[in-house]
N, C-alpha and C positions, 0 to 999 in steps of 0.2 A: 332511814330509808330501808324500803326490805325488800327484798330479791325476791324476786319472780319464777325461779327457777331449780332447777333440781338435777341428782347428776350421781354420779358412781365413779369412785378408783378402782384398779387393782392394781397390784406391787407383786410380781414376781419374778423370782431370780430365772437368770437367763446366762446363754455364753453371745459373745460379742461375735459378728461374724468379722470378714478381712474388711470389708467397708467398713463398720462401726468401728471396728478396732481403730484402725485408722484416725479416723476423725476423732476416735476417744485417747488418743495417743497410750494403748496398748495393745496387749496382743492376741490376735484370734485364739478365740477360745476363753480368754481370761473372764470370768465373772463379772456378771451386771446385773443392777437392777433394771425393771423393765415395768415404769409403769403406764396403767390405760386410762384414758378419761375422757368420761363426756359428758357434756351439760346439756341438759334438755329445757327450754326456755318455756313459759307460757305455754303458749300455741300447742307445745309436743313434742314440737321439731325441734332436732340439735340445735345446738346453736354454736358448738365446740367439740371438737375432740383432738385430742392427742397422743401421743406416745414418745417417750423420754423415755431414755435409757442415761441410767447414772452408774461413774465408775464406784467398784465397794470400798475402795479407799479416799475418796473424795464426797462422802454425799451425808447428809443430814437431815433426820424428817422430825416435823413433827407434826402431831397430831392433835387436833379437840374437837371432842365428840360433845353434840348437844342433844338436849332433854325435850322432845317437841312438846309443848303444854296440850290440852282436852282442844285444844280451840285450834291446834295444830300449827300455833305460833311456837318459836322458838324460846325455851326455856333458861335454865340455868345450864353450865356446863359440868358431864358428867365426868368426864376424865381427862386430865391434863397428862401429855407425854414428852417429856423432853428426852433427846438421843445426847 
């Protein structure tokens, strides 16, 4: 099956404010990550977006990145990263 669609992260560090804090059960000010995303389907149009903020002591990413082939199908994978 192959997706239709197409889309962008970013990941950067941020401070929590009293609300987030809050809800992240720590404390204003304390360090987060802060990432952004959005998927743009077919058509153009979003079809998602979001924004997550992860505590620096709770969170784990990982990442793989692929190789689009000539034909601008997806390839082999170019890097594996495990946290």
């Amino acid at each position: 099956m192959a997706c239709d669609w197409s889309g962008g992260c970013s990941v950067e560090a941020a401070v929590a404010s009293a609300a987030q804090a809050r809800l992240l059960g720590i404390r204003r000010g304390d360090p987060v990550l802060a990432l952004h995303s959005i998927s743009i389907g077919e058509s153009g149009r979003p079809v998602e977006s979001f924004l997550a903020l992860h505590r620096r002591d709770r969170s784990r990413f990982q990442v793989e990145l692929t190789r689009a082939t000539a034909s601008g199908r997806v390839g082999t994978p170019l890097v594996l990263v495990k946290a």
